[in-house]
C-alpha positions as CSV (number, residue, x, y, z in Angstrom):
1,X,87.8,83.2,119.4
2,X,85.6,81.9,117.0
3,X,86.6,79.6,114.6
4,X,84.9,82.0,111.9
5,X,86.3,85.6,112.8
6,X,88.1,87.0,115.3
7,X,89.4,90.3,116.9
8,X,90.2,93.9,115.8
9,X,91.1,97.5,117.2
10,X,91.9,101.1,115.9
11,X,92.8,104.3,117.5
12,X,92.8,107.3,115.6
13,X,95.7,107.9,117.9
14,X,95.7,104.1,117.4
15,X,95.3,101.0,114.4
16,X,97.1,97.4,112.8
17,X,98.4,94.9,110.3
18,X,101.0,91.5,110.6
19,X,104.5,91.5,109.8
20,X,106.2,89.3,107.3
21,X,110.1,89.1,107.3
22,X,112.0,89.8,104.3
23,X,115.3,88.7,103.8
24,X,117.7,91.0,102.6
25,X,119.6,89.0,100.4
26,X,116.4,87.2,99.2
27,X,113.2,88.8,97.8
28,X,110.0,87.9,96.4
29,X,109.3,89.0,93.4
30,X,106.4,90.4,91.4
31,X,103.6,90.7,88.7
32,X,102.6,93.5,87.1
33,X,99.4,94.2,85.7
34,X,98.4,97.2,84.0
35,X,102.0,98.9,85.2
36,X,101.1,97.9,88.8
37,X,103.2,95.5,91.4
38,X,101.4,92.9,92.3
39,X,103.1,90.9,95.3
40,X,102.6,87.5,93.8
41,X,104.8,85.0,92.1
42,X,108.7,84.5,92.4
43,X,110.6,87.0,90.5
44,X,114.0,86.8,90.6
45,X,115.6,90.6,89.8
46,X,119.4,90.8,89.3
47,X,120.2,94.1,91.3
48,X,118.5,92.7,93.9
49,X,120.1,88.9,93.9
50,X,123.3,90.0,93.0
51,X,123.7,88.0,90.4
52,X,125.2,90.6,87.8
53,X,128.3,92.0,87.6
54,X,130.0,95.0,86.2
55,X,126.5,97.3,85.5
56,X,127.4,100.1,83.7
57,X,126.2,103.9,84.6
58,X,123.1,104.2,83.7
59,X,121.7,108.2,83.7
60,X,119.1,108.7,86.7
61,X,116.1,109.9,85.7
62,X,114.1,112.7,87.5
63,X,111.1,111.5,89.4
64,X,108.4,112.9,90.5
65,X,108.1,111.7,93.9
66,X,112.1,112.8,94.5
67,X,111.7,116.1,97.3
68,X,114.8,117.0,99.1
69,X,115.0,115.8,103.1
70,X,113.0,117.6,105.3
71,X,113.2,118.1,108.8
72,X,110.5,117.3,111.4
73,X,109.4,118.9,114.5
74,X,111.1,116.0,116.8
75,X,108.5,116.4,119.9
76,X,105.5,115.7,117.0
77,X,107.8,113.3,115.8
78,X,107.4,111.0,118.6
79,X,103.8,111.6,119.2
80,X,103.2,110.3,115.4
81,X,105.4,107.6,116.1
82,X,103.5,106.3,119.0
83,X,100.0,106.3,117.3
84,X,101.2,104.7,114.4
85,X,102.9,102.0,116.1
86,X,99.8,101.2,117.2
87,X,98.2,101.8,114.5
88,X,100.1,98.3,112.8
89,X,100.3,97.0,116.0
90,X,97.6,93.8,116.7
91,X,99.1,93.7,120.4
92,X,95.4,94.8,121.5
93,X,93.8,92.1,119.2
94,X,96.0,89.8,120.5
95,X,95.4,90.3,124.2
96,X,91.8,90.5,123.5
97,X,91.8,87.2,122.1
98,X,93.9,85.7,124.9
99,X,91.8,87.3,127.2
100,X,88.4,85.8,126.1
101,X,90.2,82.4,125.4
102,X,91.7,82.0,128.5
103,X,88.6,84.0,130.3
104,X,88.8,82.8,134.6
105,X,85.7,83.4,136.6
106,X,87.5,83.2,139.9
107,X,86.4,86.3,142.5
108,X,87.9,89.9,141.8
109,X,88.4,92.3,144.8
110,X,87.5,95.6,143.4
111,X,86.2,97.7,145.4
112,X,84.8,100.5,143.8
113,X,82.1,98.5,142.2
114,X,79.8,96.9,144.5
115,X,77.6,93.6,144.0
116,X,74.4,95.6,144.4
117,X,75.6,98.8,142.3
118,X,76.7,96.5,139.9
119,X,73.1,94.5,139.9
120,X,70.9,97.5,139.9
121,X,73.1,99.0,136.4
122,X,72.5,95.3,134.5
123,X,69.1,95.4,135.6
124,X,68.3,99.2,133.9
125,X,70.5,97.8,131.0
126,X,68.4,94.8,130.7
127,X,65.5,96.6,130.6
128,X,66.5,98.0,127.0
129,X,68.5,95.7,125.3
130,X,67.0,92.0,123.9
131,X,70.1,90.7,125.5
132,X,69.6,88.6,128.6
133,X,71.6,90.9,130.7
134,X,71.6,89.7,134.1
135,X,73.7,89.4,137.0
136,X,75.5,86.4,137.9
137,X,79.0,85.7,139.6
138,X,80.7,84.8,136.6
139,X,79.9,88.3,134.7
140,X,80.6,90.2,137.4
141,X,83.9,88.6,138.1
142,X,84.6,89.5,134.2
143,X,83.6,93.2,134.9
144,X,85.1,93.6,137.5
145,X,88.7,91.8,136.2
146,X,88.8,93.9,133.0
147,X,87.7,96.9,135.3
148,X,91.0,96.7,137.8
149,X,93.4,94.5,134.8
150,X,92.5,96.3,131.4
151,X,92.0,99.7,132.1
152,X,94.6,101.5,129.6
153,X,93.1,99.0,127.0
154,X,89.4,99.9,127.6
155,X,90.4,103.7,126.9
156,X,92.3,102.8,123.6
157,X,89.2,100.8,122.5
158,X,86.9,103.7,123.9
159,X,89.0,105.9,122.2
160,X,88.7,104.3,119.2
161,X,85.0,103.3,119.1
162,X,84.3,107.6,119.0
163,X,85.3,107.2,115.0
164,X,83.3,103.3,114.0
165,X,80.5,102.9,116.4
166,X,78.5,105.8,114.1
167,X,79.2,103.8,111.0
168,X,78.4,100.5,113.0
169,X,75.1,101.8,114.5
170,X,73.8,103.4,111.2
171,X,74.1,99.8,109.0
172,X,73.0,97.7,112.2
173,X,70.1,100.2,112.3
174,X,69.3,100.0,108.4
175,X,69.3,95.8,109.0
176,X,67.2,96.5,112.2
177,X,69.4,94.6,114.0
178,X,70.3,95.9,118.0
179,X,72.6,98.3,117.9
180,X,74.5,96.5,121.1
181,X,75.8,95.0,118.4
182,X,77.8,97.2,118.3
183,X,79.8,95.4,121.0
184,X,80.9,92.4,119.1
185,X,83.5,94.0,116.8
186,X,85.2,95.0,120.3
187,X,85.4,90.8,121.2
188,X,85.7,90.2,117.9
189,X,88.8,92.5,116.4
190,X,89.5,95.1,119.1
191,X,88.3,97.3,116.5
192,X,91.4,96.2,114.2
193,X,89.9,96.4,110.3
194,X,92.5,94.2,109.3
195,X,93.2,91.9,112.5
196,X,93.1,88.5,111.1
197,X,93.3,85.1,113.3
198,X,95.0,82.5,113.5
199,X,93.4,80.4,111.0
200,X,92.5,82.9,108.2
201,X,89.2,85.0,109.8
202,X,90.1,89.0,108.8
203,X,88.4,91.8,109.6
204,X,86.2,94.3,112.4
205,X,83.6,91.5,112.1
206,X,86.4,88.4,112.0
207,X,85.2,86.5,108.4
208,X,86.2,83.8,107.0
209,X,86.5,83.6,103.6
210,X,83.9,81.6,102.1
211,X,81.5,82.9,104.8
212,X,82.2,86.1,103.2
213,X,81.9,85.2,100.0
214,X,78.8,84.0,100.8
215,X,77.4,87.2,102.5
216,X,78.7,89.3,99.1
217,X,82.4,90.3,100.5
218,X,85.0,90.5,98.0
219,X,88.2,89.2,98.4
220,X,90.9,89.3,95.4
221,X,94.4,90.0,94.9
222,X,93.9,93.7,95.5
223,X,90.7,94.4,97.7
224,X,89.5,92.5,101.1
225,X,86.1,93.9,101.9
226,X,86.1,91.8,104.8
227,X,88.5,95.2,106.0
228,X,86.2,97.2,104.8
229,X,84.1,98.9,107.8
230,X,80.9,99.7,106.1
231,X,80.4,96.4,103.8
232,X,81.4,94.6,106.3
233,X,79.2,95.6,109.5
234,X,76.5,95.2,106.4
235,X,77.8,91.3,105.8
236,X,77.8,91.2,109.7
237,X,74.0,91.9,109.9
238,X,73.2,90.0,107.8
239,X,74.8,87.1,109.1
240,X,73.6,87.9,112.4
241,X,69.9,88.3,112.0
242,X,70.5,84.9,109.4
243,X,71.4,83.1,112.9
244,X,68.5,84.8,114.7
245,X,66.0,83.5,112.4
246,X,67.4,80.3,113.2
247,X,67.6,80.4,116.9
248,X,65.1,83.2,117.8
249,X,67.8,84.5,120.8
250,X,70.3,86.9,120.5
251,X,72.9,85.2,122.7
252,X,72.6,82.2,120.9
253,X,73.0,83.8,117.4
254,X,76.1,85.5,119.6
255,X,77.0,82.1,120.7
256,X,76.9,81.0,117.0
257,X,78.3,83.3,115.1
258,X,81.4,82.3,117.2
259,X,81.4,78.9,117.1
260,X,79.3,78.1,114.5
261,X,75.5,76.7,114.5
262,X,76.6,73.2,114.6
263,X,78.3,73.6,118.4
264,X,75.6,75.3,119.8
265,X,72.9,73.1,118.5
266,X,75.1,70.2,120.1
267,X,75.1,72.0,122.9
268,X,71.6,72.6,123.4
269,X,70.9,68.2,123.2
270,X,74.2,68.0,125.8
271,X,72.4,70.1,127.9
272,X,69.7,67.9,127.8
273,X,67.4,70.7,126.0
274,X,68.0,73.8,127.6
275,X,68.2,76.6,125.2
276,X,69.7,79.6,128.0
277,X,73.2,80.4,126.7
278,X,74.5,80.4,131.0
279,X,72.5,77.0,131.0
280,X,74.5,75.4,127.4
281,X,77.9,77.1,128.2
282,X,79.6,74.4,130.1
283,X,79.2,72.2,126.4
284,X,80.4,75.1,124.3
285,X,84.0,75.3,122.8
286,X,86.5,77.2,125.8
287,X,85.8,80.4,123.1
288,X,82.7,80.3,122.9
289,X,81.9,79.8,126.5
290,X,83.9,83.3,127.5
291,X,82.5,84.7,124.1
292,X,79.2,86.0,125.6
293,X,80.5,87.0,129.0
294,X,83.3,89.4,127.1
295,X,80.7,90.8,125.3
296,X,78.2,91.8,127.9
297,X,81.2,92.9,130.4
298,X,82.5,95.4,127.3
299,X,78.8,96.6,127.0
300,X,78.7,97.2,130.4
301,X,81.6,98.6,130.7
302,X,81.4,101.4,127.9
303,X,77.4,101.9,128.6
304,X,78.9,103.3,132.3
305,X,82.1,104.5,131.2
306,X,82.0,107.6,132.7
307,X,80.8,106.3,136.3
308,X,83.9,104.1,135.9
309,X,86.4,107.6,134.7
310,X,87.0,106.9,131.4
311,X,87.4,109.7,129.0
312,X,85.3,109.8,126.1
313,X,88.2,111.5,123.5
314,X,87.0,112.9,120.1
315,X,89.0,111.6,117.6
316,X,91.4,113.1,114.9
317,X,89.5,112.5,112.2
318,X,85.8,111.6,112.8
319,X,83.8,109.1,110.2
320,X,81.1,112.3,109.2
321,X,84.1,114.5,108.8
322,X,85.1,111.6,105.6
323,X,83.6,111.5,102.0
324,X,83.9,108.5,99.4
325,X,84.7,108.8,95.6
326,X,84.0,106.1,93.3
327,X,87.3,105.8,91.2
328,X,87.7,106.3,87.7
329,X,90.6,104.7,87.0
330,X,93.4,102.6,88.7
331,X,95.2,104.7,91.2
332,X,97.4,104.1,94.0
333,X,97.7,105.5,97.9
334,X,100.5,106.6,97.3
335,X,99.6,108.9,94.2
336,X,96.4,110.5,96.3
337,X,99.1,110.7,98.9
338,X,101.4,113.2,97.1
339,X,98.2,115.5,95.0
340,X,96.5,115.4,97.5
341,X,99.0,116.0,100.6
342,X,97.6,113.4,103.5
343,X,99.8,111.0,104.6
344,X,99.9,108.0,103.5
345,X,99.2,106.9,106.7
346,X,96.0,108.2,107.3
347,X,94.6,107.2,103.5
348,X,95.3,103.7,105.0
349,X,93.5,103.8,108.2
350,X,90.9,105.1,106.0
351,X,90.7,102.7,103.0
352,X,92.1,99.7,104.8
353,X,90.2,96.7,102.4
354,X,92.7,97.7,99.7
355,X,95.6,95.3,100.7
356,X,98.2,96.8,97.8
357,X,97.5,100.4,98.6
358,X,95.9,100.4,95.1
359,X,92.5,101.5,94.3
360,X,91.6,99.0,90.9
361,X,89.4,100.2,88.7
362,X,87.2,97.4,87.2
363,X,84.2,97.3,84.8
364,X,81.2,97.1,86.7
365,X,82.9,97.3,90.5
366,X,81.9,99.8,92.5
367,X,85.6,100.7,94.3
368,X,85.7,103.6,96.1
369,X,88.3,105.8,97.7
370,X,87.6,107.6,101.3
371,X,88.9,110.6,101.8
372,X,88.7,113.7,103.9
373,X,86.0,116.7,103.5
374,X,88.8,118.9,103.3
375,X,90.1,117.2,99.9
376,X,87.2,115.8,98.7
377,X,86.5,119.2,96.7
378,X,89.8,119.4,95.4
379,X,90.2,115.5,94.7
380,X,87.0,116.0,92.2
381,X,87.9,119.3,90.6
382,X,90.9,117.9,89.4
383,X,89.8,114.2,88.1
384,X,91.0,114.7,84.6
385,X,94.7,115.9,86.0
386,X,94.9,113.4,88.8
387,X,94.4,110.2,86.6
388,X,96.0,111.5,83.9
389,X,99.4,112.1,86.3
390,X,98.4,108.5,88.0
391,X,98.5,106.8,84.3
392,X,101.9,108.4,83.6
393,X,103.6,106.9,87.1
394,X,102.4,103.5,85.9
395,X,103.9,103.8,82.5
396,X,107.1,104.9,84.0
397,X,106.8,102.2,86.5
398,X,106.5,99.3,83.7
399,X,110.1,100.1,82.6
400,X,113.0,97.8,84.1
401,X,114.6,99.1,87.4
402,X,118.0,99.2,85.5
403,X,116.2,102.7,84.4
404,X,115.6,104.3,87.6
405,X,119.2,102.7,89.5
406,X,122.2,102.0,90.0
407,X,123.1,98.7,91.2
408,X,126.0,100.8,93.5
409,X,122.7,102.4,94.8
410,X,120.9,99.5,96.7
411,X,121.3,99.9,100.1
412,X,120.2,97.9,103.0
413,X,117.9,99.1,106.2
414,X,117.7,97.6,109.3
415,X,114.4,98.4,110.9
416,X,114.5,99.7,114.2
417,X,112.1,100.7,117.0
418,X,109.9,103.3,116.3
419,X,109.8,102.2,112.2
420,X,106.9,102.4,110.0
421,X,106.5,102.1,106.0
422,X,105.6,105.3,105.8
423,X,108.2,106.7,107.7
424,X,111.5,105.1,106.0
425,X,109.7,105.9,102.7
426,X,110.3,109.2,103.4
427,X,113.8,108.9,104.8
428,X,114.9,107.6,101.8
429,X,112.5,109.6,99.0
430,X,110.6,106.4,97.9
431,X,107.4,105.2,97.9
432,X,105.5,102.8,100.2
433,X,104.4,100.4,97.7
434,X,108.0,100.2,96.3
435,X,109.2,99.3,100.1
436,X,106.8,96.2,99.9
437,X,107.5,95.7,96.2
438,X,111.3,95.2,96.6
439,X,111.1,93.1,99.8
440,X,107.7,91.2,99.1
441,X,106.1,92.1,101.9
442,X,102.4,91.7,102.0
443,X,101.6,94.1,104.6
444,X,102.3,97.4,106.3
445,X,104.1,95.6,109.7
446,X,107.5,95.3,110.3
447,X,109.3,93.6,112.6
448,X,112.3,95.6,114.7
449,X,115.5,94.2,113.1
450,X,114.5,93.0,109.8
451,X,116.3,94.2,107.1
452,X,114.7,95.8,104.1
453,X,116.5,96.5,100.6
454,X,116.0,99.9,99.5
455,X,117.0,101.8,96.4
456,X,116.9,104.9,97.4
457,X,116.4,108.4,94.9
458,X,118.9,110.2,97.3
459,X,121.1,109.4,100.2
460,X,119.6,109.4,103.5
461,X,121.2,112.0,105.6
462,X,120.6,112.0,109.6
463,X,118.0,114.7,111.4
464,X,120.7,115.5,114.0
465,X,121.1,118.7,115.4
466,X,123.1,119.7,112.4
467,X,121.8,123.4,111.2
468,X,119.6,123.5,108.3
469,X,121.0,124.2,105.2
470,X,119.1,127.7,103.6
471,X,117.2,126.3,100.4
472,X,118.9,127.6,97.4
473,X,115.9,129.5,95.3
474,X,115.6,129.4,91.2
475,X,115.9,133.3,89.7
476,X,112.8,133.9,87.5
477,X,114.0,135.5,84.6
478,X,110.7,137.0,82.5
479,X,107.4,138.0,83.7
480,X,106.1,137.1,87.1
481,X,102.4,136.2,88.3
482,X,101.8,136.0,92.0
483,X,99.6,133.7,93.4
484,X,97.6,133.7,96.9
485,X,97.4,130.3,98.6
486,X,94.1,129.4,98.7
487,X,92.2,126.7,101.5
488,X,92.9,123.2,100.0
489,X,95.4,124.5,97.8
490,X,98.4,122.0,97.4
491,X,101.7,122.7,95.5
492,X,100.4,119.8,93.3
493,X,97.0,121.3,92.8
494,X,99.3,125.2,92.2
495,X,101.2,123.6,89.6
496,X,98.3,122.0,87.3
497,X,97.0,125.7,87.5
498,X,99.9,126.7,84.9
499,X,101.0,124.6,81.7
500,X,104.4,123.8,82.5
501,X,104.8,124.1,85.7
502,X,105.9,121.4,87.8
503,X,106.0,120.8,92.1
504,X,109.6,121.3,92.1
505,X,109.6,124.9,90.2
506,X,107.4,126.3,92.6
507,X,109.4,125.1,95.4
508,X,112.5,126.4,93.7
509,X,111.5,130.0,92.6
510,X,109.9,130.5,96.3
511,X,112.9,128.9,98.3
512,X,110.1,126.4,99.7
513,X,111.8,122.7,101.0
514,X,109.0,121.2,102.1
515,X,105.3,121.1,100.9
516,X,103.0,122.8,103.7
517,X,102.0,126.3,102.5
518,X,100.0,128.7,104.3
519,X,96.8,130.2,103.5
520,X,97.3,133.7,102.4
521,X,100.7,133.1,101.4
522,X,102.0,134.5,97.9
523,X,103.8,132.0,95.7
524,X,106.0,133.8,92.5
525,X,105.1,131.3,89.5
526,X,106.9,132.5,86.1
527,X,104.9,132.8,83.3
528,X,105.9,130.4,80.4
């Protein structure tokens, strides 16, 4: 696609990233800063190199992140594993951008739709849309090839669309800019927030970055707002309507924003003066010729999804059902992860312009974490404890790894199908940002066979069939206060309740192995 931005898609059953091998003998090191990994540099660590010899035994100290294995439900198992596989997955972005590159205009038997049902819908959508909507043989013979080729794709996307087109249609409404806008992100991304081409264009709305730069996007070491859904559909009207002003036609500010002003102003004099995008296409770049076509077949296509029998799914977490929280201080995903008890991955999907997993905190910034309803309440009532706890994880973080392990205890993965961050983090009792830290990877995607070094809190022992071992519980030996589960209560948010009282007590006393409680459930806390 364009040589400015490209592709992206999501699925809250679905959603993204690229892969970077890591070496297992080899990693890239990193900076710190303010107690924080930052993946840049080349830091050479002995444990990891093997380059030291004869370590002596160093005392393990407790961490707070360090549960003991749990076992999961292995039907739900697999259903989370197939979301989130696509969730990292740019296979949709990919095809979409083949798709539109390689766009054929040859005739498409497919019955169902007819030539005049298929005229008198473009007409009624012309009539409401500023785009020149109208039939021709090369749009219909896109129709009608993604109708019959790309079915289980248009669902995903459709699917997807349930959770961005509100945010989409609400800034594209505040820049009064048509909301079949709307559209574009689908060509663009496949609704991927942090799809990024070929040569450098990231984001839903595919920007480079000194075009977003320009249009007030920042991009730093920690944050990409070109991922970010709301400032970037903002950047993305503005653009747009920057374009209109210049061409005074929305297919050529389509045309445009693809391929730049510069080939579609060449165009125009090839053409001999014509300024209709069907009458220019033939002296656009190949992208930009299918660029429009893909658009209006997707609008089509979703404007009479139902006639067509497509589901119109509600997704597992819808945008109005998510709150923001400007941040007070430098925390990570991981940290809101465990006080807060969402999974990592979902705080991803949600917050995807922070590329580290780590919300900065900088004078003057306004960074902001999204979050559900659900925790929003909680999340605020407890600022004070929550920032305090996130300042002591990066304190214990800025001393040596020697501290934490063993060199006996580095072990080394081999990524297999089915494999997410979030998932061997939790096989192994270890954080997701220490997976990327220790193997320098860059981004959430892994690649099936690459090996990643791991030093784990405690041994990784299989989810077999094997019976589950009762959970040995703590004797309370003084008084006794009970305590009713609440809604929104967390064992996290339970223990800040009572000085002294940490996670792991409670789980103890009440023979509790994992951390879902039940509302209405009584919890023995001893009084200290």
């Amino acid at each position: 696609m364009n040589f400015r931005f490209y592709i992206v898609l999501f699925i809250f059953n679905i959603s993204f990233c690229y892969a970077q091998e890591a070496d297992s003998t080899s990693v890239q090191g990193v900076k710190v800063k303010d107690s924080l990994v930052q993946q840049t540099g080349l830091m050479q660590d002995s444990l990891i190199d093997k380059t030291t010899r004869g370590v002596k035994e160093i005392l393990v100290l407790k961490d707070s992140s360090s549960f003991k294995t749990l076992k999961d439900d292995a039907y739900a198992a697999k259903i989370d594993q197939k979301w989130l596989e696509e969730l990292y997955s740019n296979a949709l972005y990919d095809t979409i951008y083949k798709s539109v590159s390689e766009l054929k205009y040859d005739p498409v038997d497919y019955p169902e739709l007819s030539t005049d049902t298929l005229k008198a819908r473009l007409k009624r959508l012309d009539a409401r849309t500023p785009f020149n909507v109208e039939y021709n043989p090369s749009l219909e013979s896109v129709i009608k090839s993604y109708l019959k080729h790309r079915r289980r794709h248009l669902q995903t996307l459709i699917t997807a669309s349930a959770f961005y087109f509100p945010m989409f249609e609400r800034e594209l409404d505040n820049q009064n800019i048509p909301l079949e806008i709307k559209y574009l992100a689908i060509v663009e991304s496949a609704l991927k927030p942090r799809a990024k081409s070929r040569v450098g264009a990231t984001g839903l709305w595919q920007f480079m970055f000194a075009t977003g730069k320009q249009y007030g996007l920042d991009v730093s070491s920690y944050v990409d707002e070109r991922s970010d859904p709301i400032k970037s559909t903002i950047a993305a009207s503005k653009y747009l309507s920057d374009l209109y002003r210049i061409f005074g036609d929305w297919d050529l500010a389509l045309a445009a924003y693809n391929s730049g002003p510069g080939n579609v102003s060449k165009a125009i004099r090839r053409s001999g003066g014509y300024r209709n995008y069907w009458n220019i296409r033939h002296n656009l770049p190949r992208e930009t010729a299918g660029y429009l076509p893909a658009f209006l077949a997707n609008m089509y296509i979703f404007e009479y999804a139902k006639e067509h029998g497509f589901t119109q799914y509600k997704p597992e977490i819808a945008y109005f059902e998510t709150d923001t929280i400007r941040v007070k201080r430098m925390i990570t995903l991981d940290q809101v992860s465990e006080v807060t008890s969402v999974p990592i991955e979902k705080l991803q999907f949600l917050n995807p312009s922070y590329k580290l997993d780590v919300v900065p905190f900088v004078e003057e910034e306004n960074y902001s974490l999204r979050l559900p309803n659900d925790v929003i309440g909680t999340f605020v009532n407890n600022e004070d404890s929550i920032y305090a706890y996130a300042k002591a994880e990066f304190e214990k973080r800025e001393k040596p790894l020697p501290q934490f392990f063993e060199a006996d205890d580095k072990i080394t993965y081999r990524v297999k199908s089915g494999d997410y961050l979030g998932k061997i983090s939790r096989m192994y009792a270890v954080r997701v940002s220490d997976l990327k830290r220790w193997n320098g990877l860059r981004s959430n995607s892994l690649k099936i066979g690459q090996r990643l070094t791991i030093f784990p809190k405690k041994p990784h022992t299989s989810t077999s069939s094997a019976p589950k071992a009762a959970v040995k519980t703590k004797p309370i030996t003084g008084e006794v206060i009970y305590y009713t589960v609440s809604d929104g209560d967390s064992l996290w948010s339970i223990s800040q309740k009572f000085p002294e009282v940490s996670v792991q007590d409670i789980k103890e006393w009440n023979g509790i192995s994992g951390s879902k409680l039940k509302i209405g459930m009584k919890l023995k806390i001893a009084k200290l």
